[in-house]
C-alpha positions as CSV (number, residue, x, y, z in Angstrom):
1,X,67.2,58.1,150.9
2,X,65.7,55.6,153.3
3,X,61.9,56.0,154.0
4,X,59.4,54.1,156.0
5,X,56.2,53.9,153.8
6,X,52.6,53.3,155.1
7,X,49.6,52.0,153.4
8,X,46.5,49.9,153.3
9,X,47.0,46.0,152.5
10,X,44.4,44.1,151.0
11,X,42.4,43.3,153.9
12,X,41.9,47.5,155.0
13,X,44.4,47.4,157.5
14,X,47.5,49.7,157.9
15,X,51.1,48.6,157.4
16,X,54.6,50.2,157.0
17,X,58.0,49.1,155.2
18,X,60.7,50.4,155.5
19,X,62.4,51.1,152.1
20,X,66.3,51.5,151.6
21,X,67.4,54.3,149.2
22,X,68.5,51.3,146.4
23,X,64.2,50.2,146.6
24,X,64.9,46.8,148.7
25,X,62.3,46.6,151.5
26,X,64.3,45.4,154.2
27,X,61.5,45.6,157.0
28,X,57.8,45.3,157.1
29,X,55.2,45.9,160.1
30,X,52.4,43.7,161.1
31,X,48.8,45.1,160.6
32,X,46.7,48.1,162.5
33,X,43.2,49.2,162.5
34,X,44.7,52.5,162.3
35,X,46.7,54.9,160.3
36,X,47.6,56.6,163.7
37,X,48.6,53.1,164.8
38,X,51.0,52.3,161.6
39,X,52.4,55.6,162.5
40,X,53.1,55.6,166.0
41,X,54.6,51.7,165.5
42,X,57.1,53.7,162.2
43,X,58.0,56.1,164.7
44,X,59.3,53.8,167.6
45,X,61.1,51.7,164.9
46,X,62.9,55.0,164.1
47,X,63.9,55.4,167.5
48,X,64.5,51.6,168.7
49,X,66.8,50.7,166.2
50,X,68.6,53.9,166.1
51,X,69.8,52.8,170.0
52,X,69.9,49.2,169.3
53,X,72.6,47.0,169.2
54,X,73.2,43.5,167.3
55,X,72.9,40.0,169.8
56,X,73.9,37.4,167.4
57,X,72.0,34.0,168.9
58,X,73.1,31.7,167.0
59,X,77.4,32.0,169.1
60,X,74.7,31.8,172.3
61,X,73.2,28.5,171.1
62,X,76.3,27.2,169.7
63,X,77.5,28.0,173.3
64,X,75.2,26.6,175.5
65,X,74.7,23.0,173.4
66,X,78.7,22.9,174.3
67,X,78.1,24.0,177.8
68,X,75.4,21.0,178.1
69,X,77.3,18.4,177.0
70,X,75.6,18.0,174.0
């Protein structure tokens, strides 16, 4: 089972990863004061990637060096 894991780095300040079911952390958040904060960041994750879909830029900057001339 995937999880999203929170806890305190070295410097006191709250992170999550997100954990795939084989153990491979495949995302990390940046820091929060607060554990609230971690948490309410986990939870849009959750919901933001569940809707998102996948812009591959490097075809749009392959594209537009062609379209410059360059």
């Amino acid at each position: 089972m995937n999880k999203i894991h929170i806890y305190k780095d070295i410097a006191g300040q709250y992170r999550w990863r997100l954990v795939a079911s084989n153990g491979e952390k495949v995302a990390a958040s940046e820091a929060y004061v607060s554990k609230a904060g971690a948490i309410e960041s986990a939870n849009k994750v959750k919901i933001w990637a569940s809707t998102a879909i996948i812009v591959d830029d490097t075809l749009v900057k392959t594209s537009l060096i062609g379209f410059l001339g360059r």
